[in-house]
C-alpha positions as CSV (number, residue, x, y, z in Angstrom):
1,X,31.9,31.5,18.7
2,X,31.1,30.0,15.4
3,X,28.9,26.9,15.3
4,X,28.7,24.8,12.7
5,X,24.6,24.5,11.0
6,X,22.8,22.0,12.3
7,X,21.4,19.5,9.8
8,X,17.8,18.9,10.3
9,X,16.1,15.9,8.4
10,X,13.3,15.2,8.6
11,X,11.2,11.7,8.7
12,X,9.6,9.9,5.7
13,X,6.0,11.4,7.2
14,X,7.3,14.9,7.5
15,X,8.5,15.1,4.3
16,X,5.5,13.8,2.6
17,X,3.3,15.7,4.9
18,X,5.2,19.3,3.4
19,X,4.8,17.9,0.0
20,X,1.3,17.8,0.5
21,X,1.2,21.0,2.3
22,X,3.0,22.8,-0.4
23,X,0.5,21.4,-3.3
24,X,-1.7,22.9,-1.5
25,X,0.0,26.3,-1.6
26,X,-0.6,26.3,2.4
27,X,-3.5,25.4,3.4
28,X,-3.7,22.5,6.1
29,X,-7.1,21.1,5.9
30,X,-6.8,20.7,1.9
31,X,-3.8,19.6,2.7
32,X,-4.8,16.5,5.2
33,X,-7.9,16.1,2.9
34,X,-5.8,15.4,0.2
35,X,-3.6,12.8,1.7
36,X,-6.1,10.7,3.2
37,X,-8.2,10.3,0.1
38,X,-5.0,9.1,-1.7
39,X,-4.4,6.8,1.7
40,X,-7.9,5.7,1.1
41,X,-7.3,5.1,-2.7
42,X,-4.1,3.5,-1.6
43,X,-5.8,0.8,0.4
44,X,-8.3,0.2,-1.9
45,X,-6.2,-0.3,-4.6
46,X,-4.1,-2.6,-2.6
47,X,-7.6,-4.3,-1.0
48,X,-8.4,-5.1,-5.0
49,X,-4.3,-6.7,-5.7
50,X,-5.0,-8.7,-2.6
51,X,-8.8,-10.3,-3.7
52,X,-6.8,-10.7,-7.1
53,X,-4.0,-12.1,-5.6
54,X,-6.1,-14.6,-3.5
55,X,-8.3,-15.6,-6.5
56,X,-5.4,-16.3,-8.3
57,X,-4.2,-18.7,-5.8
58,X,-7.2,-20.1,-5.1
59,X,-7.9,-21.1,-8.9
60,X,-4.7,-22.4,-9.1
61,X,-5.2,-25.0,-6.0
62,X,-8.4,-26.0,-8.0
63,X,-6.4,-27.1,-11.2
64,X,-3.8,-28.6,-9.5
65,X,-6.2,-30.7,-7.5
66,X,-5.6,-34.3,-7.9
67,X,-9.3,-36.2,-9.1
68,X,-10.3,-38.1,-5.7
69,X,-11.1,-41.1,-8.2
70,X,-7.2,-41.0,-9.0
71,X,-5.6,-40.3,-5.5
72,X,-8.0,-42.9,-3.6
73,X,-6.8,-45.7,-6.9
74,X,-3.5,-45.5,-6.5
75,X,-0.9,-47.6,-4.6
């Protein structure tokens, strides 16, 4: 009986995970090491866009503001 190969693929995680594993010609704990500090850099990094971001936004309310003098004069 002849079966035909099974594919296996493999999640978005898994494949990452081997990536990493493989940089680090094998070794697990360099491995993990190595993917949390670039998670960690990745949040920070995105932490920083957002405080950006919300400046942005923020300074842009602020010159857009109508003058209360102005909005309370008119009809």
């Amino acid at each position: 009986m002849d079966r035909e190969p099974v594919e296996i693929r493999l999640s978005d995680a898994e494949v990452i995970a081997l990536a990493y594993h493989r940089a680090a010609h094998g070794d697990a704990w360099a491995a993990l090491v190595r993917a949390v500090e670039d998670a960690l850099a990745d949040l920070a990094e995105a932490e920083r866009r957002t405080m950006q971001r919300d400046r942005l936004i923020s300074r842009g309310y602020v010159r857009g503001a109508v003058p209360l003098a102005r909005a309370s004069a008119a009809p």
